[in-house]
C-alpha positions in Angstrom: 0.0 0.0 0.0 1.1 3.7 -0.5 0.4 6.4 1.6 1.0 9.9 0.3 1.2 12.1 3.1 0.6 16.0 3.4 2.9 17.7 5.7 1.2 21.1 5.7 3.4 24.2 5.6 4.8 24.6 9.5 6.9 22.1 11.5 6.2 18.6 12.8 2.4 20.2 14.5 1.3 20.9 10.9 0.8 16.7 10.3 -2.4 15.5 10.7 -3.8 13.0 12.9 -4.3 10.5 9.7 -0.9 11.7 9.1 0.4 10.3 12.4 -1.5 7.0 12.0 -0.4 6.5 8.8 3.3 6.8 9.9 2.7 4.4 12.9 1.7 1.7 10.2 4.4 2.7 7.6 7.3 -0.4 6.8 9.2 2.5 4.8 8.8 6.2 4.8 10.6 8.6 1.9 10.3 12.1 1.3 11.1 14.3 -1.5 12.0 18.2 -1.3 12.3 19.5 -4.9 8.4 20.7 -4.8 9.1 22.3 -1.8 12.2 22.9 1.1 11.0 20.2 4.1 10.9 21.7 7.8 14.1 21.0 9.5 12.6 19.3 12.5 9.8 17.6 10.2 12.5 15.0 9.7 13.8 14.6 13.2 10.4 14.3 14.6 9.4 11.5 11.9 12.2 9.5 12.8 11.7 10.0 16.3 8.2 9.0 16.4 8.3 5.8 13.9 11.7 4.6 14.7 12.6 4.3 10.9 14.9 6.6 8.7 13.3 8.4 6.5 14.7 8.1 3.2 14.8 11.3 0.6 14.3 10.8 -2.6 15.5 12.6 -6.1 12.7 13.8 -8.4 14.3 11.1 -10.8 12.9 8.6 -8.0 9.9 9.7 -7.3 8.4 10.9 -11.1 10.1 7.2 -12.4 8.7 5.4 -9.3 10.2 1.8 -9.8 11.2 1.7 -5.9 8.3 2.6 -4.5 5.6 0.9 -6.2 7.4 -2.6 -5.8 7.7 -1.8 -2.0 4.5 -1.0 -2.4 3.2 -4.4 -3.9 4.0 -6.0 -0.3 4.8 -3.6 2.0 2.9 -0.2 3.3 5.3 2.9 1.8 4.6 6.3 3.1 6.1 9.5 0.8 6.0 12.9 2.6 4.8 15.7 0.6 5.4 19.4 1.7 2.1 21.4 1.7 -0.8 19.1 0.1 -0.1 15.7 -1.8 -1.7 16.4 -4.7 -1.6 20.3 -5.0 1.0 22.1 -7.4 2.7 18.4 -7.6 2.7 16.1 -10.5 2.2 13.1 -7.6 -1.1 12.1 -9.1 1.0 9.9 -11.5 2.1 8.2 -8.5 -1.9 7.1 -8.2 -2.0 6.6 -11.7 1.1 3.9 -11.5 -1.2 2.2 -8.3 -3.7 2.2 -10.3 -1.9 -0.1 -13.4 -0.7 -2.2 -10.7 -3.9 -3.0 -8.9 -2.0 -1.2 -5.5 -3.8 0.0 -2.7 -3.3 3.5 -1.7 -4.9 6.5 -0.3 -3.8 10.4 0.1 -3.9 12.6 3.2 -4.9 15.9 2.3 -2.9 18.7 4.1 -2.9 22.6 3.7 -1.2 24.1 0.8 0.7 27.3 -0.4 -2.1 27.7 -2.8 -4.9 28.7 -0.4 -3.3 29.6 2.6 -1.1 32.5 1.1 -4.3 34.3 -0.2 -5.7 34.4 3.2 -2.7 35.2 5.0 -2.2 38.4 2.7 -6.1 39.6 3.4 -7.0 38.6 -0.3 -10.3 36.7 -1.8 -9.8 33.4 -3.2 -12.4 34.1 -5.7 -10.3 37.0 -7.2 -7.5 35.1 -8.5 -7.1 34.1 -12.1 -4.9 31.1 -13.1 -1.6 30.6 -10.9 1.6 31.6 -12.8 5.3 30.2 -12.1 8.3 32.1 -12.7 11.5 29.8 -13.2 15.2 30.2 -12.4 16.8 31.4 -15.7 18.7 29.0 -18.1 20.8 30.9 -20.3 18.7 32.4 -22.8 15.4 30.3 -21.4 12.7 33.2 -20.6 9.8 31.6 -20.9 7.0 34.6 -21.5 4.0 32.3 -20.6 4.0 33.2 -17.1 4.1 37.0 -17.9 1.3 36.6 -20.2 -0.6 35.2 -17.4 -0.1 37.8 -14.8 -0.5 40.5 -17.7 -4.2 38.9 -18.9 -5.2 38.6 -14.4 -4.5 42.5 -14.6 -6.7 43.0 -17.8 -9.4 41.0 -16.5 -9.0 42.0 -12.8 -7.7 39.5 -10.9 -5.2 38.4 -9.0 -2.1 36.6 -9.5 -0.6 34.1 -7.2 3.0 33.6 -8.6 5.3 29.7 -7.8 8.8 30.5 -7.6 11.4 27.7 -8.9 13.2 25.7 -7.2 15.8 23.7 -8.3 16.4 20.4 -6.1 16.7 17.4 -8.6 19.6 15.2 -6.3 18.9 15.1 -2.2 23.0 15.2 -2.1 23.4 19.0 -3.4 22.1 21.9 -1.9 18.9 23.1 -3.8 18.7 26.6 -5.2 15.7 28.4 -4.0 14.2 31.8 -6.6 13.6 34.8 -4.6 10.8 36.9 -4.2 13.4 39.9 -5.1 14.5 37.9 -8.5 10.9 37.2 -9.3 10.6 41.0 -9.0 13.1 41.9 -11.4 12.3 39.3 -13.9 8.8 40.9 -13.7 10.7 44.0 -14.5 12.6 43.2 -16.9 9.5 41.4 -18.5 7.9 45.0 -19.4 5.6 45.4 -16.6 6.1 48.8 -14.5 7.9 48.9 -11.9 5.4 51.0 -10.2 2.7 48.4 -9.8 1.8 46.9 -6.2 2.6 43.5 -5.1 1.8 41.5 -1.8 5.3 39.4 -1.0 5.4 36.4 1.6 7.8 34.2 3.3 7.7 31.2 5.0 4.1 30.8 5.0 2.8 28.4 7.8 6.0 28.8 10.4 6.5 30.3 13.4 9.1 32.8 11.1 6.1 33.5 8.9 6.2 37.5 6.9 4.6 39.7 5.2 5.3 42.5 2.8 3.3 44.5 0.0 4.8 47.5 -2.2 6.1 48.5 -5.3 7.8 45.7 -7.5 10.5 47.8 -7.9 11.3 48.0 -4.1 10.6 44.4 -3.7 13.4 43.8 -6.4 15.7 45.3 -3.7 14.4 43.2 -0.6 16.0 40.3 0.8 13.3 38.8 2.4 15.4 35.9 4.2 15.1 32.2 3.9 12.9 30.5 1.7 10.3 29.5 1.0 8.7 32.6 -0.6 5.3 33.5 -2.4 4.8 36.5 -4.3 0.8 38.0 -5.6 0.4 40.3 -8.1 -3.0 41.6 -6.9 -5.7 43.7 -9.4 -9.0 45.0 -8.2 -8.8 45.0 -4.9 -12.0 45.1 -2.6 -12.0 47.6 0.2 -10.9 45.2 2.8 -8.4 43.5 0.7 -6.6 46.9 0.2 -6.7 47.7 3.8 -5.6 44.6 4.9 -2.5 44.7 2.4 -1.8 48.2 3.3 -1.5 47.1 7.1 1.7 44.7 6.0 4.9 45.7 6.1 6.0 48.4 3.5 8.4 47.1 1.0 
């Protein structure tokens, strides 16, 4: 059986109860960080509590899943997943590869970057337009798609609730986070004013959690600390959505 577990955005109090369970009953446990950076102590307090060492896992392992499904044939496999199991992952191939070998499984849901950073910021979920994701530049590789989508949100007046790349393909090397402040500039340097307003957020979920909104321009000048960050591009802003962003921290 597989067990795809959501870990939720803070530290070890973020895993659910079925969460818990599901680790007490776990033969192996893996976990992969190249969707998202893993809680320090998330790690520690997993081994701690099921007396078995969790194993990471390289995106190789996990989107060609070889391992894990014939462990999974005879033995219960749990995989953590930052955030929700299925959200802004490509995990549901993981189901899919259950599926063509008649394997049990079952998801724990968990809370995700995707809804939580609209509330934390003050802003209505039913204002956003499609998610955009800005990657980590590749010599001449600027894709335009995501600027297209923030541009068509502004036309038509919503938000934009921007990813930001990481790369984190081997659990040996150090993964390289993109930066709120790099996002910023490649907005920039993407044609769209400087002078427009963004809400920027990091670590969403732990204890460190903050908040920012500003010009782009100034958050191109911000270090906002460690990762994780989140940045919104917000459009037509209800009264209390603009109160609450103007009651964040100035960038």
């Amino acid at each position: 059986m597989l067990t795809i577990i959501g870990l939720g955005l803070g530290g070890p109090n973020s895993i659910t109860m079925d969460g818990v369970i599901a680790l007490s009953l776990s033969d192996h446990i893996f976990y992969e960080t190249y969707t998202s950076p893993i809680h320090p102590e998330t790690i520690e307090w997993v081994k701690l509590k099921s007396q078995k060492e969790p194993i990471h896992l390289s995106r190789g392992q996990v989107e060609e899943p070889n391992e894990i499904i014939d462990l999974a044939k005879e033995k219960n496999i749990a995989l953590l997943i930052v955030g929700d199991a299925l959200s802004a992952t490509t995990h549901v191939s993981l189901l899919l590869e259950c599926k063509k070998n008649k394997i049990e499984y079952q998801v724990i849901h968990n809370a995700s970057v995707l809804t939580v950073v609209a509330g934390v910021l003050g802003l209505q979920h039913y204002n956003f337009g499609p998610v955009a994701t800005l990657v980590l530049p590749e010599g001449n590789y600027k894709p335009t798609s995501p600027i297209d989508k923030i541009k068509a949100n502004m036309k038509n007046g919503n938000h934009t609730l921007v990813l930001l790349d990481i790369k984190a393909d081997q659990p040996e090397t150090e993964p390289i986070y993109m930066t709120a402040a790099q996002a910023a500039e490649q907005i920039i340097e993407a044609g769209l004013s400087g002078e427009i307003k963004v809400a920027a957020a990091a670590r969403v979920g732990r204890e460190d959690q903050k908040l920012w909104y500003g010009k782009i321009k100034n958050l191109a000048k911000t270090d906002l600390g460690n990762e994780p960050h989140s940045l919104v591009v917000p459009s037509r802003l209800h009264f209390t959505e603009k109160e609450f962003l103007e009651s964040l921290e100035p960038l």
